[in-house]
Each structure stands twice: as structure tokens, then as C-alpha cells.
C-alpha positions as a Python dict, from the first residue, in 0.01 Angstrom:
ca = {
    (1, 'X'): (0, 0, 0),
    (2, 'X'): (-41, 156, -349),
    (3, 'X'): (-274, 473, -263),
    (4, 'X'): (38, 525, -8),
    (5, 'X'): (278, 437, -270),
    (6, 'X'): (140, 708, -484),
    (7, 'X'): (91, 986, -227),
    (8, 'X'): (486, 959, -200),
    (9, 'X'): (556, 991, -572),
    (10, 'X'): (281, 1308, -558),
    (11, 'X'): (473, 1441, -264),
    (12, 'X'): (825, 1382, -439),
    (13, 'X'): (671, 1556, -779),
    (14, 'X'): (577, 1844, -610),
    (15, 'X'): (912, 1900, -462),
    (16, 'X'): (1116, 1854, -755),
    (17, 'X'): (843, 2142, -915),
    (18, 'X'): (889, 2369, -610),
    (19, 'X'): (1288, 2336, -651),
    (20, 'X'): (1273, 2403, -1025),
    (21, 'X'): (1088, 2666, -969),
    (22, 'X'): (1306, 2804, -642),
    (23, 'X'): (1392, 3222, -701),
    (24, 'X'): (1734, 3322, -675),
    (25, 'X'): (1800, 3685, -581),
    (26, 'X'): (2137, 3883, -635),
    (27, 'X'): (2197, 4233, -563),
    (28, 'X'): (2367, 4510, -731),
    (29, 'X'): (2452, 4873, -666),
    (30, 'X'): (2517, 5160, -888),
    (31, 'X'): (2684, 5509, -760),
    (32, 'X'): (2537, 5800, -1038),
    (33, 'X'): (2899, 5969, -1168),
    (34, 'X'): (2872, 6352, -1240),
    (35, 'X'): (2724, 6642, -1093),
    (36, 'X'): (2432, 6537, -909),
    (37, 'X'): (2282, 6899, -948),
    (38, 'X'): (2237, 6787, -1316),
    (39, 'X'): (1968, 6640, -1470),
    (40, 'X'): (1983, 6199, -1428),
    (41, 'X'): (1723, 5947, -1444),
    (42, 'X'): (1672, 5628, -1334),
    (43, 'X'): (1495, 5322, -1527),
    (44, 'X'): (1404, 4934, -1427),
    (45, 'X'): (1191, 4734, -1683),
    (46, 'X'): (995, 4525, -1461),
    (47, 'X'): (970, 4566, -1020),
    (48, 'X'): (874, 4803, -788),
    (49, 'X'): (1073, 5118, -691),
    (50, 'X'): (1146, 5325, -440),
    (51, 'X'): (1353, 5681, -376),
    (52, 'X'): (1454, 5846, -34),
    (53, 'X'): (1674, 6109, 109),
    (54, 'X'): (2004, 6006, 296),
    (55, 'X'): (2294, 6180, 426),
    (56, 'X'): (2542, 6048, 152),
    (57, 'X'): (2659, 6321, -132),
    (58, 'X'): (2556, 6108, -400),
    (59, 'X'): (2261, 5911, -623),
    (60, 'X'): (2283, 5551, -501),
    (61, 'X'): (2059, 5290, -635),
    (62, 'X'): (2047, 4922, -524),
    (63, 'X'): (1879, 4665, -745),
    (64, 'X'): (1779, 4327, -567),
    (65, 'X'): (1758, 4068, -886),
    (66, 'X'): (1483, 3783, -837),
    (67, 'X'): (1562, 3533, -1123),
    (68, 'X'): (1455, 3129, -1170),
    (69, 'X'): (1817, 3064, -1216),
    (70, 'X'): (2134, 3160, -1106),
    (71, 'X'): (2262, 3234, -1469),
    (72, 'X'): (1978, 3424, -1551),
    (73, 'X'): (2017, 3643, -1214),
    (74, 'X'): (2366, 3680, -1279),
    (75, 'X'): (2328, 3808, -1688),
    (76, 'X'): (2113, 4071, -1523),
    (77, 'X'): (2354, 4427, -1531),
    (78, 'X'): (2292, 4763, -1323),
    (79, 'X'): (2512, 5048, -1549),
    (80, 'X'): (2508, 5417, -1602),
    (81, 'X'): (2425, 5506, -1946),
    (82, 'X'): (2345, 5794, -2224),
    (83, 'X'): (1969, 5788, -2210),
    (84, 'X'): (1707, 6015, -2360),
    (85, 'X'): (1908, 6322, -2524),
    (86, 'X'): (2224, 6180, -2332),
    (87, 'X'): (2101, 6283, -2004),
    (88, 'X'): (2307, 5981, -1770),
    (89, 'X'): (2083, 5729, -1652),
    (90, 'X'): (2088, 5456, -1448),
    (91, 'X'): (1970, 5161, -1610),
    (92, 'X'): (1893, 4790, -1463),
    (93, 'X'): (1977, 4585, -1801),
    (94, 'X'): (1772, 4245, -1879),
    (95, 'X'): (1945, 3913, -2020),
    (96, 'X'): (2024, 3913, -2407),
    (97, 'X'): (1831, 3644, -2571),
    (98, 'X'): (1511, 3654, -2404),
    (99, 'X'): (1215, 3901, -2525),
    (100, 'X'): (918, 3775, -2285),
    (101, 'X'): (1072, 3843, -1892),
    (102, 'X'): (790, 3686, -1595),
    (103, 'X'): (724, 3930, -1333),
    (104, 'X'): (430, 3785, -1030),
    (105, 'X'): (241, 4112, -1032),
    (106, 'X'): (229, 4229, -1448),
    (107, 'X'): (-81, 4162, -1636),
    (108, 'X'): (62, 4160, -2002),
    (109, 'X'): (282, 4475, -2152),
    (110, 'X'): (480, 4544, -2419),
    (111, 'X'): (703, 4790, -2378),
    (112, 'X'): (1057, 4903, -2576),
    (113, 'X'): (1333, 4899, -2352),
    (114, 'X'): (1687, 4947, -2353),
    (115, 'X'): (1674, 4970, -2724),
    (116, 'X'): (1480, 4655, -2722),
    (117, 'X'): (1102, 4525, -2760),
    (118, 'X'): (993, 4340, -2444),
    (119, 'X'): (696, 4165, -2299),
    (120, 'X'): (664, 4125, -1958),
    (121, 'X'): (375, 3909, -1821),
    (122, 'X'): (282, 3767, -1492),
    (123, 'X'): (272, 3415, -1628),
    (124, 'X'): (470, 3346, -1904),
    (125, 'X'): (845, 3392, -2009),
    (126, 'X'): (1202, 3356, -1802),
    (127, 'X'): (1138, 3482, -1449),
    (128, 'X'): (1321, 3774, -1420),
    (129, 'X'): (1309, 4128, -1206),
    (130, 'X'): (1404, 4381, -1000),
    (131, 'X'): (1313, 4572, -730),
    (132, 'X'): (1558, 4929, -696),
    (133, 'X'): (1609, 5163, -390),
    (134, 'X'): (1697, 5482, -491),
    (135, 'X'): (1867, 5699, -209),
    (136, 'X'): (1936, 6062, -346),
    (137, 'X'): (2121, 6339, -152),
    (138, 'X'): (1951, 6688, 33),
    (139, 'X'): (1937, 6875, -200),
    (140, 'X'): (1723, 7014, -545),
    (141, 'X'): (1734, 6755, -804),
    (142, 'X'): (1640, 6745, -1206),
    (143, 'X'): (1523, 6364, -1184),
    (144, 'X'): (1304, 6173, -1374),
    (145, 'X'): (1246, 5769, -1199),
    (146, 'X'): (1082, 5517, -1451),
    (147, 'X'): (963, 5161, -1432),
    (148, 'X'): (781, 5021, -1702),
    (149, 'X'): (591, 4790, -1493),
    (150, 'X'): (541, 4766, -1097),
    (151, 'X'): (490, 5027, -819),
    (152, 'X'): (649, 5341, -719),
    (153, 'X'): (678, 5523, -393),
    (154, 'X'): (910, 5828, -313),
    (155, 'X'): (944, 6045, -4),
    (156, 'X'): (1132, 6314, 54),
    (157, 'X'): (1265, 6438, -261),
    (158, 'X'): (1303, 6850, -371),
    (159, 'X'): (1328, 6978, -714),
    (160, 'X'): (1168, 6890, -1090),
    (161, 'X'): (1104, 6540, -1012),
    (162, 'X'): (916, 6295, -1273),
    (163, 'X'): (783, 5958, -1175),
    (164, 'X'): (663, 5734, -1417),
    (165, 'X'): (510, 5430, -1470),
    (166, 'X'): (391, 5190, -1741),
    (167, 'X'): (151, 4992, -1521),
    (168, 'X'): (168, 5099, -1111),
    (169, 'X'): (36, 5271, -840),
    (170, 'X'): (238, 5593, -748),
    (171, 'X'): (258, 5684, -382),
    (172, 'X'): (461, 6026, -328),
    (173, 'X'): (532, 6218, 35),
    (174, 'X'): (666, 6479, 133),
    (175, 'X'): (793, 6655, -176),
    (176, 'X'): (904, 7003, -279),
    (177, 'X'): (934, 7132, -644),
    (178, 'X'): (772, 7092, -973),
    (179, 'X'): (627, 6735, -982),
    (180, 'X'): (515, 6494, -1238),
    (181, 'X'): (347, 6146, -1200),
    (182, 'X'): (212, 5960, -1462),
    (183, 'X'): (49, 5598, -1516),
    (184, 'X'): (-87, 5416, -1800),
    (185, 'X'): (-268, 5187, -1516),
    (186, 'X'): (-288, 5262, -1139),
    (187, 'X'): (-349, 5480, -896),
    (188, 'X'): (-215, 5799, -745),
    (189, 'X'): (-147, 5951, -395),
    (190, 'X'): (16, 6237, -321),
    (191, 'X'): (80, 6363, 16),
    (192, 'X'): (199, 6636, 277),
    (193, 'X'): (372, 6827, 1),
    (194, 'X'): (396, 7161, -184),
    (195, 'X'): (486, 7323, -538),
    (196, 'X'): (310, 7226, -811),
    (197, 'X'): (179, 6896, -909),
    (198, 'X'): (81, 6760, -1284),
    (199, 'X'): (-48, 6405, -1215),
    (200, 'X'): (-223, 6147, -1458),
    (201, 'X'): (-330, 5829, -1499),
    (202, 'X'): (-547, 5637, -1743),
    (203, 'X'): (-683, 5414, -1499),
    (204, 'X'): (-676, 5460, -1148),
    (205, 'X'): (-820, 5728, -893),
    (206, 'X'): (-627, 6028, -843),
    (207, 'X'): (-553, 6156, -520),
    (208, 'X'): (-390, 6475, -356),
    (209, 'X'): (-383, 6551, 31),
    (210, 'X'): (-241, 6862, 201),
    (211, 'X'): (-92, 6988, -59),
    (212, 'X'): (24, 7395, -96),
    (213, 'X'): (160, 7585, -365),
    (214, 'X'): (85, 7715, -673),
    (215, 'X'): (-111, 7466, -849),
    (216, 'X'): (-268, 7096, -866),
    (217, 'X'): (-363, 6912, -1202),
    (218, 'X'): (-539, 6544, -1212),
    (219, 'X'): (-577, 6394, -1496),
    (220, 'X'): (-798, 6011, -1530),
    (221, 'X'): (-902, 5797, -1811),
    (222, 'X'): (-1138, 5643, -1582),
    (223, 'X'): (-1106, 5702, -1186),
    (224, 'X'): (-1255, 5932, -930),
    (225, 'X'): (-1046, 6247, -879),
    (226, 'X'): (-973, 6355, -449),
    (227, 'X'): (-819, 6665, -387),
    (228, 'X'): (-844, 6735, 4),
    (229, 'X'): (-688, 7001, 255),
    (230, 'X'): (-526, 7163, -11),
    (231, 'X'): (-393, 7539, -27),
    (232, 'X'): (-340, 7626, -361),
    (233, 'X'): (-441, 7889, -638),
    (234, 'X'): (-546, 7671, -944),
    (235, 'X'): (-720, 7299, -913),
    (236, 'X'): (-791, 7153, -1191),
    (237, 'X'): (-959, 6790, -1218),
    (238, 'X'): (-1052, 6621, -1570),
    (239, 'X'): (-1195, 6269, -1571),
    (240, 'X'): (-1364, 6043, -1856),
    (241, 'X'): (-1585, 5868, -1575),
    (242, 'X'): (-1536, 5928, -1184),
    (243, 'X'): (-1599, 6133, -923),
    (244, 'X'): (-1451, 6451, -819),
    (245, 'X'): (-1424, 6572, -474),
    (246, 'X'): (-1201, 6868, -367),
    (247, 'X'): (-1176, 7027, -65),
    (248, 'X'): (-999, 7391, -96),
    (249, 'X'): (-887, 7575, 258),
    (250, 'X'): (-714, 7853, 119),
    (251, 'X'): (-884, 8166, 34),
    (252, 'X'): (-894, 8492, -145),
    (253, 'X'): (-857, 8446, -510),
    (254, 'X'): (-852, 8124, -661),
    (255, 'X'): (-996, 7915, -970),
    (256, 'X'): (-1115, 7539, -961),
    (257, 'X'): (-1219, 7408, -1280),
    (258, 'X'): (-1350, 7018, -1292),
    (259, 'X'): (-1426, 6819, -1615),
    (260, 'X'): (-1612, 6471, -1601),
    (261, 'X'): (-1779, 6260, -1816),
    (262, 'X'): (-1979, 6074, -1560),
    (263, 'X'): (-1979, 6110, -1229),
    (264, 'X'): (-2069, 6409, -958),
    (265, 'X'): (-1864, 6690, -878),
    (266, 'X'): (-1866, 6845, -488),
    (267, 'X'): (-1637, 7117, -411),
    (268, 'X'): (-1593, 7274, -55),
    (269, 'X'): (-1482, 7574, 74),
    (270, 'X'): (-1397, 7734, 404),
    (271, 'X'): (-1729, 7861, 586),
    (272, 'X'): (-1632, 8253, 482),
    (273, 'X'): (-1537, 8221, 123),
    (274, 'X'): (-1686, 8433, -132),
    (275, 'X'): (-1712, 8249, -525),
    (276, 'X'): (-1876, 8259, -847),
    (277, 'X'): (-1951, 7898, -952),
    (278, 'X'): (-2057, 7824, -1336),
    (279, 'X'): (-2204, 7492, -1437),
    (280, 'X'): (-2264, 7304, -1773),
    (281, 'X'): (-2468, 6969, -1713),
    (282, 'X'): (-2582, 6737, -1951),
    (283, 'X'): (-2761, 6567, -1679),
    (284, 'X'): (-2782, 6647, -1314),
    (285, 'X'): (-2787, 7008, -1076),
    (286, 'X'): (-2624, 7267, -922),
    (287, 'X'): (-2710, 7319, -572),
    (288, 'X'): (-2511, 7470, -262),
    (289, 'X'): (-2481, 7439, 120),
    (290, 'X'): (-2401, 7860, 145),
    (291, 'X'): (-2731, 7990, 255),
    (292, 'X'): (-2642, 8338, 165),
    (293, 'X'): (-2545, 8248, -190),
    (294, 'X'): (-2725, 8402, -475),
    (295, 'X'): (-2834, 8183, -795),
    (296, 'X'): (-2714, 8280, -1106),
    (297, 'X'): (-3030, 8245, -1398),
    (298, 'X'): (-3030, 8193, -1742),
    (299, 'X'): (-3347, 8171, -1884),
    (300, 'X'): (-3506, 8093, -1532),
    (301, 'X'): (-3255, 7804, -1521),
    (302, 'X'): (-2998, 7790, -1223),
    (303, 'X'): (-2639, 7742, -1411),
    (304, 'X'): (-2453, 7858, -1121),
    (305, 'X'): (-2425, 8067, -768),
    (306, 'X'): (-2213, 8350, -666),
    (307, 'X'): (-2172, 8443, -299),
    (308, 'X'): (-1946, 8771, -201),
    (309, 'X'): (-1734, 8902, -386),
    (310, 'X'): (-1680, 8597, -610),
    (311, 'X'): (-1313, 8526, -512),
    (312, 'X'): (-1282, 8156, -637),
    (313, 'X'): (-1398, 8129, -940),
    (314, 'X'): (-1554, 7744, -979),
    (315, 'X'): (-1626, 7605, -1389),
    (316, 'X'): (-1794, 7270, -1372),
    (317, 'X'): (-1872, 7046, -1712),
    (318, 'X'): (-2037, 6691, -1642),
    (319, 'X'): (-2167, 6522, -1914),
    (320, 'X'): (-2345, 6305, -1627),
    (321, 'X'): (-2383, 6444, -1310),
    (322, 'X'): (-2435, 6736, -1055),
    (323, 'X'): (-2257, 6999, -884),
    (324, 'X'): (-2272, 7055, -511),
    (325, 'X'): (-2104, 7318, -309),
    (326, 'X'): (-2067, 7305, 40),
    (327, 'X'): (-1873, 7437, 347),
    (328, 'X'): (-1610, 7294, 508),
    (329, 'X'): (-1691, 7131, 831),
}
């Protein structure tokens, strides 16, 4: 009887643990006040986020609490504030009395917050989060969204939009307007949109489809750099160790530049583009897929090609690695 005896008391232990350890969830909604045409932001300490179009007139945010406890999920606040330089923010405010807050999917960061120094960490500290939907009107917006640490995704938005991240992918679709992403850690998509697009992370792959408009920049600590289907005038990719691959349709005139410590760069072009491509290499080669294109020498040492009427203009620096131009397929 005893070996039974004590798989009971195991059994009963374990429940008692999974109880005390049971997440309560609350949820809370914000309405921004003010003209929605003005510049607002949009901040959450620890969870993922994400922002969408809807019919309503209005910036609407929903924040769905997970705490340990139902104290702790009820200290939690959702309020419109004066943030940075008083622009009016809405803000998902964390319990008083607690500086280390226990999110599932955080490594370890430590981050100021609401005025406050914070550590959030997947193990350790009071479990406390939120996860915030963001549903913005129609219409061009001035709107900067920030979570310190967790994921981002938005889809739909028009305007100057930032997105920002301490530590989290960043996943944006379908957007019009000046845009900003940036991430200390994770990586970034961008897709089916148009303007102009500043993106960076400091580790994590960067990476742009069908995109058109004026401009693309990608920016990696360490991270291969994509930039595929695109139609726009400038590219420019700058990574300290990755890849970069970018696949330009548009023509006429253009300029790509690409910056990597270590990795290869291939760029590729529609089938009758003309371009003047200039490469420094530490170590590694230029070569091309353009039959027709003409080497350009210095000192009996290929450093580039030009084909046409040199259009694009293409500047390639690798400390490690080569260049390789190609057509499109």
C-alpha cells in the first residue's frame, strides 16, 4: 500500500502547485480622448500587441491582464496619460510595489517604465502582463505603438506610424505612410505596403516584400537583410554579419547601396535594366549574370560592372564576402 499511498500525496502536491500557480485574466478598455488626427501613442510594458483598422471614429485599445492572482490582475490600470513631450498616450500601468513583473516569453530586461525601473523576466518575479488590441480609425494617423517586451503585428494602418519594441518580432501589412520599426532583439517583416520604410533591429533578420514608394532602409546588428519585389528609388541595407539579398523590379533611375560585415551580397534586377555597380571587398568577388555587362578595371582588378546606360547605381562594401548580380527570373 505505501508506493500507492505516496503516488496520491504526489498527485495531491501537484495539484495544489498547479492551483497556486492558476492565471487569472481581466480585461480592460481604453477610448483615446482628443483629436485623433493628432499625434498619440500607445505603450504596454510586457505582452504582445496588435493594431487594426475598424469602422469606429476613434483609437480603442483593449488590454487582456494575465496575473497569478486576482489582486495583482486587478492593481493592473489601462489610462490615458501625458507621455513623451505631453503627446497623450495610452498607457497599461503595472502594480505599485513590485519592480521584477514574470512574463512566459521574456529572456531578462530592464527597462524604465512609467517613470519607474523594471525587470521583466520569463522566470522570476509576480506574474504579470498584458496583451493590447489596438483598433484605430480610416484615416492618416501620427502614432507611435511601444512594448518594451513581446511581439508586435499591425495591418492596415496610414500615416507616420512608429512601432517599437524592446525585445520582439515586428510583423507589419499593408501600410501607407512614413514608417518606422525598430527592435533591440527580433525580427522584421514588412509586407504588401508602400511609402517609405526605416526599419532596424540589433538582432534579427530584416525583411521587406512588395513594397513601393520612395525608399527602403534595413538596418541589423547581426541578421541577414531580404528586400524582395520591391519598387522603389533608394534601398539601402547595412548589416554587422548577414546576408543581403534584394530583388529590385522597378526601373529607370535608382540607387542600392549594401553594407556588411560578413556575409554575401546578391542584388537582382529586371532582365532589361541598365546599372553601374561599384564594389569594395575585403574578401570575396564581384561577378554578374548580365552577359552584355562590361567590367569596370582598376589596376587590372574587376571592382565593378556597368551595363547601359548605368541607371541604378549599385555601391557594395563587405568586409567578408562577394557581390553577385543577376536577372530576375
Amino acid at each position: 500500500m505505501r508506493p500507492a499511498i505516496i503516488l496520491v500525496a504526489s498527485l495531491a502536491s501537484l495539484a495544489m502547485i498547479g492551483t497556486a500557480r492558476a492565471e487569472v485574466t481581466r480585461t480592460l478598455r481604453v477610448e483615446l480622448s482628443g483629436d485623433v488626427s493628432a499625434p498619440f501613442a500607445v505603450e504596454n510594458l510586457a505582452g504582445a500587441m496588435t493594431i487594426a483598422t475598424s469602422d469606429q471614429p476613434g483609437v480603442v485599445a483593449v488590454a487582456t491582464i494575465h496575473a497569478e492572482s486576482q489582486a495583482l490582475a486587478d492593481a493592473v490600470r489601462f489610462e490615458q496619460v501625458s507621455g513623451v513631450r505631453g503627446v497623450p498616450t495610452l498607457r497599461v500601468r503595472y502594480p505599485k510595489g513590485h519592480d521584477i513583473f514574470r512574463y512566459p516569453l521574456a529572456g531578462r530586461s530592464y527597462v524604465e517604465y512609467d517613470g519607474r525601473q523594471i525587470q521583466v523576466d520569463g522566470r522570476e518575479g509576480v506574474l504579470v502582463y498584458a496583451d493590447v488590441e489596438v483598433q484605430v480609425p480610416h484615416r492618416a494617423l501620427h502614432a507611435r505603438f511601444k512594448t518594451h517586451v513581446g511581439a508586435m503585428s499591425a495591418r492596415g494602418l496610414e500615416g507616420t506610424l512608429v512601432f517599437d519594441t524592446g525585445h520582439g518580432a515586428i510583423e507589419l501589412r499593408q501600410l501607407k505612410g512614413e514608417i518606422a520599426a525598430d527592435t533591440g532583439a527580433g525580427r522584421i517583416l514588412v509586407e504588401d505596403s508602400r511609402g517609405r520604410l526605416h526599419a532596424d533591429t540589433g538582432s534579427g533578420a530584416c525583411e521587406v516584400h512588395h513594397f513601393e514608394g520612395e525608399g527602403i532602409t534595413c538596418n541589423t546588428g547581426s541578421g541577414a537583410v531580404r528586400v524582395l519585389g520591391v519598387q522603389v528609388h533608394d534601398i539601402k541595407a547595412d548589416t554587422g554579419a548577414g546576408s543581403v539579398e534584394i530583388e529590385a523590379s522597378g526601373g529607370g533611375q535608382g540607387q542600392i547601396k549594401a553594407d556588411t560585415g560578413s556575409g554575401g551580397v546578391t542584388v537582382r534586377l529586371p532582365r532589361d535594366a541598365s546599372f553601374e555597380a561599384h564594389a569594395d571587398l575585403g574578401i570575396g568577388r564581384i561577378t554578374t549574370g548580365f552577359s552584355d555587362a562590361q567590367p569596370i578595371l582598376d589596376d587590372d582588378e574587376v571592382v565593378g560592372y556597368r551595363r547601359g546606360s548605368g541607371g541604378t547605381r549599385i555601391m557594395v562594401d563587405a568586409g567578408s564576402g562577394g557581390l553577385r548580380i543577376e536577372p530576375l527570373p
